[in-house]
C-alpha positions in Angstrom: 214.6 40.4 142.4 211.3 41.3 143.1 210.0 43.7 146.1 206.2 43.8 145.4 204.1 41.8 142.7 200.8 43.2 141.3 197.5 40.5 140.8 195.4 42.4 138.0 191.9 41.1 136.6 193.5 41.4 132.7 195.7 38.9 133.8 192.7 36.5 133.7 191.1 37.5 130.4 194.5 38.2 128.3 195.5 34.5 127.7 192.0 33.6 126.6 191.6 36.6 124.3 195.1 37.5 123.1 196.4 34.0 121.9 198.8 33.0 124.5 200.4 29.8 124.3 199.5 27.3 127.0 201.5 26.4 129.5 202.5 29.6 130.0 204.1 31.9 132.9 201.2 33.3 134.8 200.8 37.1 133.6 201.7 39.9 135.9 203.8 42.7 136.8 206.4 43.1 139.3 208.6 46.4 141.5 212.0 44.7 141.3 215.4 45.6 142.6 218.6 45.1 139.8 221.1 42.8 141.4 223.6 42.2 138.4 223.5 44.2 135.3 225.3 44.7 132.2 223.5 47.0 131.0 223.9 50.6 131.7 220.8 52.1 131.5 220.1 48.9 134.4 222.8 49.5 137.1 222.9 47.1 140.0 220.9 48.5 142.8 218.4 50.4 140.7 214.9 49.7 140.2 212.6 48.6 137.4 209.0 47.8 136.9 208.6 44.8 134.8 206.6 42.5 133.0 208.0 39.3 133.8 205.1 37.5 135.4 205.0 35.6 138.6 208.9 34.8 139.2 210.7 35.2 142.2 213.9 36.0 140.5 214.3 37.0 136.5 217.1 37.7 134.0 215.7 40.2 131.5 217.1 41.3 128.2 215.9 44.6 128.3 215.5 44.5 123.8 213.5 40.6 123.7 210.3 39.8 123.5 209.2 37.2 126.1 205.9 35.1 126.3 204.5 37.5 129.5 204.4 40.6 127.2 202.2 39.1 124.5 201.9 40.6 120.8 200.2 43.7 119.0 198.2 46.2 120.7 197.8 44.6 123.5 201.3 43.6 124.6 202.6 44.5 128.0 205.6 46.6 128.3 209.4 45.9 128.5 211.0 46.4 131.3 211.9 49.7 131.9 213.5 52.2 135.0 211.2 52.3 138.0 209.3 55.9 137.8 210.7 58.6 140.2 209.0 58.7 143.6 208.6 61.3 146.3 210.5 60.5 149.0 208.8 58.3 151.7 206.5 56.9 148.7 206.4 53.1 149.0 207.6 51.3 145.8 204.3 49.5 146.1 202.3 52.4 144.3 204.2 51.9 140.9 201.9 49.3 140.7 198.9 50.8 141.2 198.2 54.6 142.0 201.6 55.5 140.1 201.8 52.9 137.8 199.5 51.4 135.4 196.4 51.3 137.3 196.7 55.1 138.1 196.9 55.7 134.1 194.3 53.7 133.6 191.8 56.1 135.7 193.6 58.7 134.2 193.5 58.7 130.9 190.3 56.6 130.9 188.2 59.4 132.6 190.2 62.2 131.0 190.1 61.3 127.9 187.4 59.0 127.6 184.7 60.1 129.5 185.6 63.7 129.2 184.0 64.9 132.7 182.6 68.6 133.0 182.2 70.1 136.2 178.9 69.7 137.7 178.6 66.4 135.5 177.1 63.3 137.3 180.0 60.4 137.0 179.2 56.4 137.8 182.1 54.2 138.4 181.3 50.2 139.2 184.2 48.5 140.1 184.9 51.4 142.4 186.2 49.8 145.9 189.0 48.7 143.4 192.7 49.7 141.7 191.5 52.0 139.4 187.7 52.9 141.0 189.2 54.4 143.2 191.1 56.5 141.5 188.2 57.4 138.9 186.2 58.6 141.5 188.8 60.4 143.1 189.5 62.3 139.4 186.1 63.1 139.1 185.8 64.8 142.2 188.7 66.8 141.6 187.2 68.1 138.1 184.1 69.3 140.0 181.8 66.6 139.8 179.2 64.5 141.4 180.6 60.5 142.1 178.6 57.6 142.6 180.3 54.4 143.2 179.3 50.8 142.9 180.9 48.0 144.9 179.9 45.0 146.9 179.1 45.6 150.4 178.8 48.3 153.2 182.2 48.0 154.2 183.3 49.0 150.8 180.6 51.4 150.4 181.2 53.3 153.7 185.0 53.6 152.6 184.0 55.6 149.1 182.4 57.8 150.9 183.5 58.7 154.2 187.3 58.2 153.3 187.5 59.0 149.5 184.8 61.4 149.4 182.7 60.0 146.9 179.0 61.4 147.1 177.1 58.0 147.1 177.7 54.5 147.0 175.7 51.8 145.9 175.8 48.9 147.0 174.9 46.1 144.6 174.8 43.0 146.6 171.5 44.3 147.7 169.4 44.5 144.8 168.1 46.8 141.8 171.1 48.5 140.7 169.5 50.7 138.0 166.5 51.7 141.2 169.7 52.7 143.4 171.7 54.1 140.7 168.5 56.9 139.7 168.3 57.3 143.5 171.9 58.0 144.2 172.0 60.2 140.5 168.8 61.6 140.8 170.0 63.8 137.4 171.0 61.4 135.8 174.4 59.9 134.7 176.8 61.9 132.4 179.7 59.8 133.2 180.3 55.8 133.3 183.9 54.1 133.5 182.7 50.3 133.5 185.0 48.0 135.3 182.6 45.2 135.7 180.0 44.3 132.8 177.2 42.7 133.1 174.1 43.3 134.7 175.4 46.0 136.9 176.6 47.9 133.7 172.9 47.5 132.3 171.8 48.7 135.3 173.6 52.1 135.0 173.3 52.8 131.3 169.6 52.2 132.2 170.3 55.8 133.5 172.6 57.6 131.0 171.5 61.5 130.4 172.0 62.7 126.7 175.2 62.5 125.1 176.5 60.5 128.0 179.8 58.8 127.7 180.4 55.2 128.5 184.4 54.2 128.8 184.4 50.5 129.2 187.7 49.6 131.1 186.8 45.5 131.7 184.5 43.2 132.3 185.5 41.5 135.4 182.0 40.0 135.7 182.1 37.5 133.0 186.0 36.9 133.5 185.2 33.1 135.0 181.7 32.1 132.6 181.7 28.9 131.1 179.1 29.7 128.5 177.4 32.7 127.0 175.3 35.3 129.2 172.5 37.2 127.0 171.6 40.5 127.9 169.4 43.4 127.1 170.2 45.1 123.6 172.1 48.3 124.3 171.3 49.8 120.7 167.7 51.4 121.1 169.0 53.3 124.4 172.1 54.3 122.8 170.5 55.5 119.6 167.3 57.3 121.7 169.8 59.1 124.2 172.7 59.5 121.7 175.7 57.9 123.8 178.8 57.3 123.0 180.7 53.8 124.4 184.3 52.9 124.1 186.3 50.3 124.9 190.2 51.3 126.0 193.5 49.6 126.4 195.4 51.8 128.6 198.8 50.9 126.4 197.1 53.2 124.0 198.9 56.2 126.0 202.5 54.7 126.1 202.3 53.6 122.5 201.6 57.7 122.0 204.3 58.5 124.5 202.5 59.8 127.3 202.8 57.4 130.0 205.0 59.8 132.2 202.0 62.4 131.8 199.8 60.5 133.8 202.1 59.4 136.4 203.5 63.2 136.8 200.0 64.5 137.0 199.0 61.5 140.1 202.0 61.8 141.6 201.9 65.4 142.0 197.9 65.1 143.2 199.2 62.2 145.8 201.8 64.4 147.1 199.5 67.5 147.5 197.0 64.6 149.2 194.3 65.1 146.9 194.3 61.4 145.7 194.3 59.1 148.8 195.8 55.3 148.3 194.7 51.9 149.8 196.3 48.6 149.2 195.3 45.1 150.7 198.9 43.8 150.9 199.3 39.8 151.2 202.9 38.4 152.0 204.9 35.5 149.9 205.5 34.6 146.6 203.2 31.3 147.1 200.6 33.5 148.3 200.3 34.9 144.5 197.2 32.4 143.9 195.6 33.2 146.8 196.0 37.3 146.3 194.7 36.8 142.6 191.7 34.5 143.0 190.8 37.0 146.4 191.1 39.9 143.3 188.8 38.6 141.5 186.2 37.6 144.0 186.4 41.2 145.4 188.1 40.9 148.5 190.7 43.4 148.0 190.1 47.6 148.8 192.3 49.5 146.6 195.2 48.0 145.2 195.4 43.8 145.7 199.6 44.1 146.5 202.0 41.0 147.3 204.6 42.1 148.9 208.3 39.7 149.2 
């Protein structure tokens, strides 16, 4: 039964990308507690993290493949034993600094991205799950963060909470005239959660041999019909950039989930990574939480709690 369920954009682009059958279960993840089991590795009382989608109650064969995980490379994960917390932790965060989100920012930046210290790093998306978290990373491999949500309230939070370096705004205006202002340098760095005209905006301003990781898309989640925009090939090919899109599954599929959650949880409990969730209450209320997601009215992690 669950105790917290998580509203995540890829929940609104997967079943129009990946093939999902229609009518389906809505797509999401859930902190839930084990009432019966007969399964050891499952006993009664434990807790798991699973895929099962918006229910309020589930019966899981921990071996089958249901229609919430979806097939190939992008397929969620079975349910599996709720990761270890530190005591006091709320079970909340194994949905988003210690769960998937968290590995997202992880791995994505790390890997990705690849940021040196002293290295300019843009993240859009950042008053979110995982831009928060990317900027966070950055800062704690020495470098200079500029984030990119929508309003003051947001922006004021990057920086005087998170520590982020800059902010940007982008509900008012030129975003590539405020990005070269706030990254005067230039950008080494970009982990795109957004798309779209913002993303131009910032690749506008990429320094040689920049990285792009491209996380989503979130701004083009709800068009009805194509969007053109600018040609990114001359500016990649003039300032050598490399751009790649991720699926954070990649790093369970090569067994190194627990990596990243053993290398947040550790920076959470030495309070180097700071957590926000907007936490709204009820199972009906998982519309609401997921449409407010997506419209950008959620800081950190968009949480419904039981």
């Amino acid at each position: 039964k669950p105790e917290f369920w998580s509203v995540d954009p890829y929940a609104r682009i997967y079943p129009i990308s990946f093939g999902y059958k229609m009518p389906m279960t809505m797509l999401g993840s859930q902190v839930a507690q084990v009432l019966e089991s007969k399964n050891a590795k499952f006993p009664a009382g434990s807790h798991v993290v699973a895929y099962t989608g918006w229910r309020d109650v589930a019966v899981v064969d921990p071996d089958a493949i249901y229609d919430t995980y979806g097939k190939g490379h992008s397929a969620l994960p079975k349910v599996a034993p709720a990761f270890k917390l530190p005591e006091g932790v709320s079970r909340s965060l194994l949905l988003g600094t210690l769960g998937m989100p968290g590995n997202t920012a992880y791995f994505g930046l790390l890997e990705l991205c690849n940021p040196k210290k002293g290295e300019t790093v843009v993240v859009s998306g950042a008053a979110g799950a995982v831009g928060t978290l990317v900027g966070q990373i950055a800062k704690l491999k020495g470098c200079r963060v500029v984030g990119i949500a929508g309003g003051e309230e947001k922006c004021q939070h990057l920086v005087n909470e998170l520590g982020f370096d800059a902010a940007v705004d982008y509900k008012k205006g030129n975003v590539k005239t405020a990005v070269r202002r706030a990254a005067p340098k230039g950008v080494d760095c970009y982990f795109d959660n957004v798309g779209g005209d913002i993303s131009n905006g910032v690749i506008m301003n990429m320094n040689m041999y920049g990285r792009i990781a491209v996380c989503g898309a979130i701004t083009g989640y709800n068009d009805t019909k194509p969007v053109l925009y600018p040609a990114l090939q001359p500016i990649m090919v003039a300032f050598q950039l490399k751009m790649e899109g991720f699926l954070v599954w990649r790093w369970m599929h090569q067994g190194r989930w627990d990596e990243g959650l053993e290398q947040m949880t550790k920076w959470v409990e030495e309070g180097k990574v700071k957590n926000r969730e907007t936490v709204i209450e009820g199972f009906e209320n998982l519309p609401t939480a997921f449409i407010k997601m997506l419209e950008g009215k959620n800081t950190g992690k968009m949480i419904v709690k039981a």
